[in-house]
C-alpha positions in Angstrom: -11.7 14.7 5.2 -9.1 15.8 2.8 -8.2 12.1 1.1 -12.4 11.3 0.3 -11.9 14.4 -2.3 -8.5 13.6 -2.9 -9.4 10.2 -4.1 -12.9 10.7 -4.9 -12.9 8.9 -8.4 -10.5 6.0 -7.1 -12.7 5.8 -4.3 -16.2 5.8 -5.9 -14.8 3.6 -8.9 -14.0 0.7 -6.6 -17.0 1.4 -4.3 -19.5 0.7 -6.8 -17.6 -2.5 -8.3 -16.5 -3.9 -4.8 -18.5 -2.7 -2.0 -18.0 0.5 0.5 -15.3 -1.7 2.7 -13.2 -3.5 0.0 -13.3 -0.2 -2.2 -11.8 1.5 0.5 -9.6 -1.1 1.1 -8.6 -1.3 -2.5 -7.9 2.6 -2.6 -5.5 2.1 0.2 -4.1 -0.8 -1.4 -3.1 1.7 -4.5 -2.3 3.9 -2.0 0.2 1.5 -0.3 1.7 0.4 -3.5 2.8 4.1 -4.9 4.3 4.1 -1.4 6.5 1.9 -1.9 7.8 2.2 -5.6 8.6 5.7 -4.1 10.6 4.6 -1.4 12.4 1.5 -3.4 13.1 4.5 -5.8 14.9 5.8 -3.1 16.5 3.1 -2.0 18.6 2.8 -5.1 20.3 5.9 -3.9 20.5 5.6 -0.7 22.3 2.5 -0.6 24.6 0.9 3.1 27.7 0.9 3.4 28.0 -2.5 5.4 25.7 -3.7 2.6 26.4 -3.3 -1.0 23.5 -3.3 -3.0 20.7 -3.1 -0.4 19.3 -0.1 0.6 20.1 1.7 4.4 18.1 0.2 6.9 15.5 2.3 7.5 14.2 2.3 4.2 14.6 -1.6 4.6 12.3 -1.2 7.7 9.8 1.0 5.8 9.6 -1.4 2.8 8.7 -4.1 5.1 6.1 -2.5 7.4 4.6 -1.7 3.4 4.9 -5.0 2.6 3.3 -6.3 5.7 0.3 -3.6 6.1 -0.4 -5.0 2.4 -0.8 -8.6 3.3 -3.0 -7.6 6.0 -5.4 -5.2 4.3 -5.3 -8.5 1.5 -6.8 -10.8 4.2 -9.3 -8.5 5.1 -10.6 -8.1 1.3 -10.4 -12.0 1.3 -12.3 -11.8 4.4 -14.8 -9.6 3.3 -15.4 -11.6 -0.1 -16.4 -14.7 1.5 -20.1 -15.0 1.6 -21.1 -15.0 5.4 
């Protein structure tokens, strides 16, 4: 599977100091973040025209699907972190 070597270090880094499921999750955490500076880097261009100053909608969209897969990979971590 192509992104276990493309984020081998990340991926082993975490591991060790978190666990196998919360150092994956961490990874895609990172992962999810670079996402979305990229696309709010884009969104300063691609601004609306009915809306001055906020990006077009569908990187509005995107930015908020980001936002929400974040807050849900964060209560799993929590999840995971509480002693059963």
């Amino acid at each position: 599977m192509p992104v276990f070597d493309d984020k081998q270090e990340e991926l082993e880094h975490y591991e060790t100091m978190m666990g196998m499921p919360r150092g994956r999750l961490a990874v895609t955490m990172d992962m999810i973040t670079d996402a979305m500076a990229l696309v709010g880097q884009h969104g300063v261009y691609c601004q609306s025209q009915r809306w001055p100053g906020k990006p077009v909608m569908d990187i509005q969209i995107i930015m908020k699907n980001l936002t929400d897969a974040k807050e849900l990979i964060q209560s799993v971590m929590e999840a995971l972190k509480k002693p059963a």
